[in-house]
N, C-alpha and C positions, 0 to 999 in steps of 0.2 A: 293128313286126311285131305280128301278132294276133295272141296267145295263149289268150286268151278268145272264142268264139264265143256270140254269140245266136241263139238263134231263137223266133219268137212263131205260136202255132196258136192259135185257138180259148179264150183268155184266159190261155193258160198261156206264160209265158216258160222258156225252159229255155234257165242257161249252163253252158255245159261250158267246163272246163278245159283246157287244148287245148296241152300240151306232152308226145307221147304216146313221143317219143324220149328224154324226161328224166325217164319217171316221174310227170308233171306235177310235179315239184319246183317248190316257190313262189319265183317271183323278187318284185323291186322290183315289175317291169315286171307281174308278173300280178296282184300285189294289185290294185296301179294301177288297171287296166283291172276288176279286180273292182268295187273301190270307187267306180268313175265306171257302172258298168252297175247295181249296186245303189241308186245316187242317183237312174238312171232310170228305173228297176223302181215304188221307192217314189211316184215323183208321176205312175205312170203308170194313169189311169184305167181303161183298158183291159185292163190284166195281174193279173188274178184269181189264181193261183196259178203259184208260182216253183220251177221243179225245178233242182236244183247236181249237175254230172256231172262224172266225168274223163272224158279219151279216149284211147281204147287199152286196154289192160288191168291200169290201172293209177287208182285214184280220186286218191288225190295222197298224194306219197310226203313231204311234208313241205319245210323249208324246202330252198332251192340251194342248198349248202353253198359251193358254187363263189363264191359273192356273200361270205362269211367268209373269206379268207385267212389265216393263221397270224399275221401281223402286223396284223390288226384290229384298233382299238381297240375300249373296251365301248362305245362310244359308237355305233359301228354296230349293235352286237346292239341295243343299246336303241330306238334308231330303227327295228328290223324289230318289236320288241315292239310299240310303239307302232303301228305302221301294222296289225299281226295283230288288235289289239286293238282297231281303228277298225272293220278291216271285219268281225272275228266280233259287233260291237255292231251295225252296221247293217243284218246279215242274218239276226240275232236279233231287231230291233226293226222288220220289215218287218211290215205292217200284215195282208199276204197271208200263206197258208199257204206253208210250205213244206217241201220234199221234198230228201233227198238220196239218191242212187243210189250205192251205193258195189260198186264192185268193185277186187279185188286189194288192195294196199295201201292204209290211210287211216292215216296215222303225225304225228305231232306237230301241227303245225296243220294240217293235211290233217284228223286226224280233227278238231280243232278247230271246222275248217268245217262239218264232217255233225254236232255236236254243236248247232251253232248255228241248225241246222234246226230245224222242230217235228218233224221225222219220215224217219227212216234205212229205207231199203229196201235189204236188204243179197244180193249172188248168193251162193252158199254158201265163192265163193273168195275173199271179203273176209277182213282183217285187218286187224286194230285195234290201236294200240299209240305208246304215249306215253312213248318212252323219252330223251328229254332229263335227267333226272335221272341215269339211271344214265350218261351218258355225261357230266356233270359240265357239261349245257349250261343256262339258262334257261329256264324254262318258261311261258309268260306264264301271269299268273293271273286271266286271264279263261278261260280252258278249265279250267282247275281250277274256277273255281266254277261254269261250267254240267256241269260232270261230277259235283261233288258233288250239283247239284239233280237229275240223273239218274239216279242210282247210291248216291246218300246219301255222308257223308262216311266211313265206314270203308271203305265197296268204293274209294271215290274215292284213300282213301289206298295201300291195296292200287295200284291201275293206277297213280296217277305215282310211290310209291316203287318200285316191283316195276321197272317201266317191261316188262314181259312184252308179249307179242301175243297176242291174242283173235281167235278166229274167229265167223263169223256166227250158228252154235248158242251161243255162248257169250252174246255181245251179244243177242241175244234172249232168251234167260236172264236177263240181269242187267238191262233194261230199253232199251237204247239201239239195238237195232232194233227196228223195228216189226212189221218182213215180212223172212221171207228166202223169195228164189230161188233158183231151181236153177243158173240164168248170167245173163251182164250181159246179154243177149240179153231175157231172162225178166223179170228186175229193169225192166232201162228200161221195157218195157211198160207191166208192173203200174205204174208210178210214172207213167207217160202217161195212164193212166185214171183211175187213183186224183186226178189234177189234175185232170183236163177236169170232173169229178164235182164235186172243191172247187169249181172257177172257178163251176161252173151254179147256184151253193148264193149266198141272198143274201148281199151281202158285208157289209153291217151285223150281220149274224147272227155272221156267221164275224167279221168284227172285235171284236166282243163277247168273245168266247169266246180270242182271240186275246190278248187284254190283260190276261186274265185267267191265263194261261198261261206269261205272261212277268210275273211279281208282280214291281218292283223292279230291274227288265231294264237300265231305262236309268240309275238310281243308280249300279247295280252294276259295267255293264259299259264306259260310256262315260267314258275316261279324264277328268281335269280340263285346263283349257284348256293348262296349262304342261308339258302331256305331250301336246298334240299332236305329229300327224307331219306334215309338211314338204317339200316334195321342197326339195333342196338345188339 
C-alpha cells in the first residue's frame, strides 16, 4: 500500500505523507517508503528543491503506537529509533533545499521530520510538541540535537523535558518556523513558490550554502554501521 505520495513540477519534488485516517502516524512501512524516495530525491538531477507534507489536517502525529504492543520487547523500540534516525539523517543531509509544510499536529518524530528540513512553513493551526519523555517513552537523540541547534540547548531542554505543545506564533518566536500562514491552504502555496524560486536559483550556489548549514550533519547524525536498521 502507498503511504507516501510523490509528485515532481517544475524541479521541486514534494512527498506527502499520506495516512490522513491515522493522523499520518509513522509506521515501519512509511519510513520505508520515505527512506527509498529520499535515496531518489538525492541522485536525482532534476529535483532542485524538496517540500515534506502531511495529508489531511494533520502534518504527522508521530510514531503508530499500534506497531508497540504492551508486550514489545526494547529491541523493537530500538530498531524504530534506529530507522527514525537513518531517515531524519538523509533528509538533513539532502544536497537540495528543503521545506516543510506543517499543519495541525507535528508531535515526536513527525516534528522530528520538519526539524530536519532547512525550513518549516507553519498554517497558524500547527502544533509542535515532543512529549515522549514525559510519557516515560525514548526519544531519539538525533531530534534533540537538531533542536538544540535550532533553539540552543536550554529552550531545547525546556521542549523535550517540558514535553509541552507549541503553536505557530510560538515556533516562530523561538526560531523553528520560518513563515506562518493563515491555513494549510495558504501554507502549501507559499511553500510551492518559495521551491519553484529555490529550484531556479544555481544549484552550486545553493549547495554551497547548504553544507555549510548543516556543519557536522553527517558525524552527528548518521548512526555507526552496528546501529543500522534492517528490515527483518
Amino acid at each position: 500500500m502507498t503511504v507516501l505520495n510523490r509528485r515532481d513540477e517544475r524541479g521541486v519534488a514534494t512527498l506527502t505523507l499520506s495516512r490522513p485516517a491515522l493522523k499520518t502516524a509513522l509506521s515501519t512501512e512509511l519510513l520505508v517508503q520515505l527512506q527509498s524516495q529520499l535515496d531518489r530525491v538525492r541522485d536525482s538531477p532534476e529535483v532542485r528543491t524538496v517540500i515534506l507534507a502531511g495529508a489531511g489536517d494533520t502534518f504527522c502525529a508521530g510514531a503508530d503506537l499500534r506497531e508497540f504492543p504492551p508486550d514489545a520487547g526494547p529491541d523493537r523500540s530500538l530498531r524504530r529509533i534506529r530507522l527514525v534516525t537513518q531517515v531524519i539523517a538523509q533528509l538533513r543531509n539532502l544536497e537540495q533545499p528543503t521545506l516543510a509544510v506543517v499543519q495541525g499536529p507535528a508531535y515526536g518524530a513527525g516534528w522530528g521530520l520538519a526539524l530536519a528540513c532547512d525550513l518549516t512553513i507553519a498554517a497558524d493551526d500547527a502544533r509542535f510538541s515532543l512529549p515522549e519523555v514525559r510519557k516515560g517513552l525514548r526519544l531519539p537523540s538525533v531530534i534533540v540535537a537538531r533542536l538544540v541547534e535550532v533553539v540552543g540547548p536550554v529552550q531545547a531542554a525546556r521542549i523535550t523535558l517540558g514535553g509541552e505543545a507549541y503553536d505557530a506564533a510560538q515556533g516562530a518566536a523561538a526560531g523553528w518556523v520560518a513563515w506562518r500562514q493563515p491555513d494549510a491552504a495558504q501554507a502549501g502555496q507559499f511553500a510551492r513558490d518559495l521551491a519553484r524560486e529555490l529550484a531556479a536559483r544555481p544549484r552550486t550556489a545553493v549547495a554551497s550554502v547548504k553544507r555549510v548549514l548543516r556543519p557536522g550533519s553527517r558525524a552527528g547524525l548518521v548512526p555507526p554501521p552496528e546501529y543500522a536498521w534492517t528490515e527483518e
